[in-house]
C-alpha positions as CSV (number, residue, x, y, z in Angstrom):
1,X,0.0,0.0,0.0
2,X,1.0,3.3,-0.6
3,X,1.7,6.2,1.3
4,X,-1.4,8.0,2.4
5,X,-4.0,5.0,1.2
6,X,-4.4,3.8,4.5
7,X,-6.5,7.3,4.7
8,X,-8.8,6.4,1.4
9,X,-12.6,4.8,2.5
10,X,-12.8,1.5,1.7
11,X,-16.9,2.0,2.3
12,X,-19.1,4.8,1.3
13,X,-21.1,6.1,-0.8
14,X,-20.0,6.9,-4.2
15,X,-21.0,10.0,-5.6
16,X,-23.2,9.0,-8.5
17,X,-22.3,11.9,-11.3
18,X,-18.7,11.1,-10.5
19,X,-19.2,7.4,-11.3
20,X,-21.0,8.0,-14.4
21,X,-18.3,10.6,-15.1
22,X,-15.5,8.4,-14.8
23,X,-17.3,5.6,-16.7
24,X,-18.1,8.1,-19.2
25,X,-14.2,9.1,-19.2
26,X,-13.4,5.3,-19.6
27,X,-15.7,4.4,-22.3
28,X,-14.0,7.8,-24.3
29,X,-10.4,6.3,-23.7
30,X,-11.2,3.1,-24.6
31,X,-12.9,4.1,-28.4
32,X,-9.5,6.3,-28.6
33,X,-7.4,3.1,-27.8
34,X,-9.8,1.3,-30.0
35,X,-9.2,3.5,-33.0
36,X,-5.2,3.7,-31.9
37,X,-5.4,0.1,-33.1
38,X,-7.6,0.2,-36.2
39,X,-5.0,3.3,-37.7
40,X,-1.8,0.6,-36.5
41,X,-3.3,-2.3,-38.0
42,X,-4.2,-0.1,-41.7
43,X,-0.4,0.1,-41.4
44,X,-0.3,-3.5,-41.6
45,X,0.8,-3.7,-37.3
46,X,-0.4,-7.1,-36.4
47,X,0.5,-6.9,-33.2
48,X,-2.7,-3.7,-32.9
49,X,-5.1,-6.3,-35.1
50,X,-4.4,-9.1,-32.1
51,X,-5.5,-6.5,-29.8
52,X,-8.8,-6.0,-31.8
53,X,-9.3,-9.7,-32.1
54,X,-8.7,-10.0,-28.1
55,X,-11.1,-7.2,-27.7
56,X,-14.1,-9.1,-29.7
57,X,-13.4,-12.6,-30.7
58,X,-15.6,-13.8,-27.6
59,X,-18.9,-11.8,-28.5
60,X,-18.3,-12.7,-32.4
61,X,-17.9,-16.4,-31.0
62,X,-20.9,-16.3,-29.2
63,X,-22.8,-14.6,-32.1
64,X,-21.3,-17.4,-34.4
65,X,-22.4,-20.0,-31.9
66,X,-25.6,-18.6,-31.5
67,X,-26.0,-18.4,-35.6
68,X,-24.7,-21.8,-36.2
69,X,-25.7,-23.8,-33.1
70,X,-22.5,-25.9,-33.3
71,X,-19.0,-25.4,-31.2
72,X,-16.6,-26.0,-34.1
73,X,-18.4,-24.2,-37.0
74,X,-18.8,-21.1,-34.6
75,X,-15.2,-21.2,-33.4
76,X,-14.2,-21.8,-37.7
77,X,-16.4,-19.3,-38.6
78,X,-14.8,-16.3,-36.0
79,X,-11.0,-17.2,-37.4
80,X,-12.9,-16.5,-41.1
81,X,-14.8,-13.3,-39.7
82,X,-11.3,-12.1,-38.6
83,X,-8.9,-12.9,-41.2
84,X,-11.5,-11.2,-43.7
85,X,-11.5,-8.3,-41.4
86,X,-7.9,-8.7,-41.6
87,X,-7.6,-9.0,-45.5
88,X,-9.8,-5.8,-45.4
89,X,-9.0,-3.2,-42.8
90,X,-7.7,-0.7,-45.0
91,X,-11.0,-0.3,-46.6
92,X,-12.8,0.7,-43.0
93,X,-12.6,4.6,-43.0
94,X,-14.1,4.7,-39.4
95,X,-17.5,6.7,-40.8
96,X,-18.5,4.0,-38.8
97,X,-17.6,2.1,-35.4
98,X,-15.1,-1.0,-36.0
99,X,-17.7,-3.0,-34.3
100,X,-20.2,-2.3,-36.2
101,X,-18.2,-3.0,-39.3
102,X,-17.0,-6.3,-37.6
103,X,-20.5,-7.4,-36.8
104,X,-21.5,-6.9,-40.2
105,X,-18.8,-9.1,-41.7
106,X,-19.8,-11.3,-39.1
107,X,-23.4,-11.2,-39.9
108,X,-22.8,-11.7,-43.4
109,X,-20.7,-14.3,-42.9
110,X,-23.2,-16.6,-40.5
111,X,-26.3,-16.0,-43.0
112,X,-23.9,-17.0,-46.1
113,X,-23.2,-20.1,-44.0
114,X,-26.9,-21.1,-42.9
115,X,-28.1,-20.4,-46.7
116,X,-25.6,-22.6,-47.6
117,X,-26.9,-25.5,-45.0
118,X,-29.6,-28.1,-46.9
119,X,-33.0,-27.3,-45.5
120,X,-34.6,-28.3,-42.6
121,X,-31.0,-28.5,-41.4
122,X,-30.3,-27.5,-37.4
123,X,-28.4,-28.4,-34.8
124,X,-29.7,-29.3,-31.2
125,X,-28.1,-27.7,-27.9
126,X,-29.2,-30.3,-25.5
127,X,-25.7,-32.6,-27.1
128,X,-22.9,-31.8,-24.2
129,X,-20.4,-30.9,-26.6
130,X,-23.0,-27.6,-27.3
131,X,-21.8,-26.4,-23.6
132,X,-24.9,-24.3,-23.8
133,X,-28.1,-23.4,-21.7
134,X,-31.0,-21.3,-22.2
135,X,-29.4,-18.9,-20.1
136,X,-26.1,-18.4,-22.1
137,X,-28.8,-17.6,-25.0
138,X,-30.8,-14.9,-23.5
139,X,-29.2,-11.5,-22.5
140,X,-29.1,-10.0,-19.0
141,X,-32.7,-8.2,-18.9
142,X,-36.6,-9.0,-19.0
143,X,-39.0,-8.6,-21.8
144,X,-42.4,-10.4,-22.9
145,X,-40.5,-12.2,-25.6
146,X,-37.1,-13.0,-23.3
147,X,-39.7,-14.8,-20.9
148,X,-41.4,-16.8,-23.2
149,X,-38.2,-18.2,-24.5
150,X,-37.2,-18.9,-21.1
151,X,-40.3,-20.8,-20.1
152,X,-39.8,-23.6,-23.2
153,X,-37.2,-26.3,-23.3
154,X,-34.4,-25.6,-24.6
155,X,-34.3,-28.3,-27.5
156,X,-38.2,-26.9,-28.4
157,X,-36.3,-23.1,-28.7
158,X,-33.4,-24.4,-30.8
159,X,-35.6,-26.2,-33.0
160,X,-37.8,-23.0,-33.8
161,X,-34.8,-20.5,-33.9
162,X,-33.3,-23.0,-36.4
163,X,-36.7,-22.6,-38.6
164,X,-36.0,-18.6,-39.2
165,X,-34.8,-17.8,-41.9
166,X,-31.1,-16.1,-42.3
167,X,-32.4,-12.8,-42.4
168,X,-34.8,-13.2,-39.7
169,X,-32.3,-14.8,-37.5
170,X,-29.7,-12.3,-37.9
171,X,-32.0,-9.6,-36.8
172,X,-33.4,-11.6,-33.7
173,X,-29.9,-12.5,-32.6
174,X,-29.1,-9.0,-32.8
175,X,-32.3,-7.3,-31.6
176,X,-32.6,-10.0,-28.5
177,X,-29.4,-11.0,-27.6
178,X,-27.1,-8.3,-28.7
179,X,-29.7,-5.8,-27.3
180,X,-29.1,-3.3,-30.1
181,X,-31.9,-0.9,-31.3
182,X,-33.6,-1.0,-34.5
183,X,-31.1,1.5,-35.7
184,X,-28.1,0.0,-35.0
185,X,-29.1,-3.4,-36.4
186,X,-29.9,-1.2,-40.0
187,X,-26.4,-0.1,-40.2
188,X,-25.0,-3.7,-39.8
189,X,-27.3,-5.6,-42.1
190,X,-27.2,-2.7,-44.1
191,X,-31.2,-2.7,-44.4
192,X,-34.0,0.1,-43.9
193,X,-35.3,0.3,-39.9
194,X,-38.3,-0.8,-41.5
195,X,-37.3,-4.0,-42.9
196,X,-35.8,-4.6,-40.1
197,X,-38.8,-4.4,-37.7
198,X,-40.5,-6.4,-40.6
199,X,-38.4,-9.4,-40.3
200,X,-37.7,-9.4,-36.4
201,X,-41.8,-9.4,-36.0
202,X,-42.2,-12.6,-38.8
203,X,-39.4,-14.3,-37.1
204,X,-41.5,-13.9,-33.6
205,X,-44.6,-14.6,-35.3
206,X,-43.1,-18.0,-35.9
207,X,-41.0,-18.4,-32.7
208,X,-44.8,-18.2,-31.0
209,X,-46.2,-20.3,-33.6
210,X,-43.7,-22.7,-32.8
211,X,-43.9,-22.7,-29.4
212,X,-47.6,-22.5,-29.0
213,X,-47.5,-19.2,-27.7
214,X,-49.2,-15.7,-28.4
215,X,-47.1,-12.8,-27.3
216,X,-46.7,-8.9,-27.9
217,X,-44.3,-7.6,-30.1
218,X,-41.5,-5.6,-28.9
219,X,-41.2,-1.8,-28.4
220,X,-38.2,-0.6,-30.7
């Protein structure tokens, strides 16, 4: 311990404008460190792209995972999602966050890959090498349509997220468990809000369909 910590509260109350300041501050030098790496790794600095891929690879694994319902395709499919961000960095001219540039090469590449799959094809999550629960599927937070998945099996919910179509997946993957606003989920799909609200309400209509359920649609 330093000099003079002894005197620092290790209880209290934290002034609640100064935390949100100093998250605030944090979240501003991280996005500067952020685009520190994108500008080293344009230069062609791998050791800045690692940095990047240490930064994401989990959430574009679980997104992959998610997506593909299957360990090895998800973990294959973030190594392609990253070398073709790798193979393309110089085009990014940050008009845009990185993430939202990586999630759409991530998006693209997942919906490529289902299309690809014969029909009818899916995977189920109740095999032990899936390592997954219902939980690790839902975000943190409650909604109408949250609970309703949480109340059915798990193998039922696999089975009617794996009858969605590409599109329709994407945008619940991204609308539910991403938790990003209509807006957001536009700029990475590269689709009108309204297309977007379009598809995530047919996917639900057959999530409920599926499960035997009747539910409200979410507020965007």
């Amino acid at each position: 311990m330093k000099s003079g910590e002894e005197d620092w509260p290790v209880t209290g109350t934290l002034n609640p404008s100064l935390t949100q300041s100093g998250s605030a501050e944090a979240k501003a030098r991280e996005n500067l460190q952020e685009e520190a790496w994108v500008a080293a790794s344009q230069k062609g600095d791998t050791l800045a792209f690692n940095r990047l891929v240490l930064k994401w690879e989990g959430r574009i694994y679980n997104l992959a995972l998610r997506m593909l319902q299957d360990e090895e395709e998800a973990a294959e499919a973030t190594q392609e999602v990253f070398f073709l961000a790798f193979q393309n960095i110089r085009r990014f001219r940050q008009e845009s966050r990185f993430s939202t540039w990586l999630y759409r090469i991530a998006a693209n590449h997942c919906t490529t890959h289902l299309r690809q799959r014969p029909v009818e094809t899916h995977y189920s999550l109740d095999d032990d090498n899936a390592k997954l629960s219902l939980d690790a599927l839902l975000p943190v937070g409650e909604s109408h349509e949250k609970e309703l998945l949480r109340e059915e099996s798990r193998k039922r919910v696999t089975e009617a997220l794996a009858r969605l179509s590409p599109d329709q997946r994407i945008v619940v993957e991204l609308k539910f468990f991403e938790e990003m606003t209509f807006e957001e989920i536009s700029r990475i799909v590269q689709a009108p809000s309204s297309t977007i609200k379009t598809r995530l309400y047919a996917g639900l209509d057959i999530l409920k369909s599926r499960l035997g359920r009747s539910e409200r649609k979410p507020k965007g």
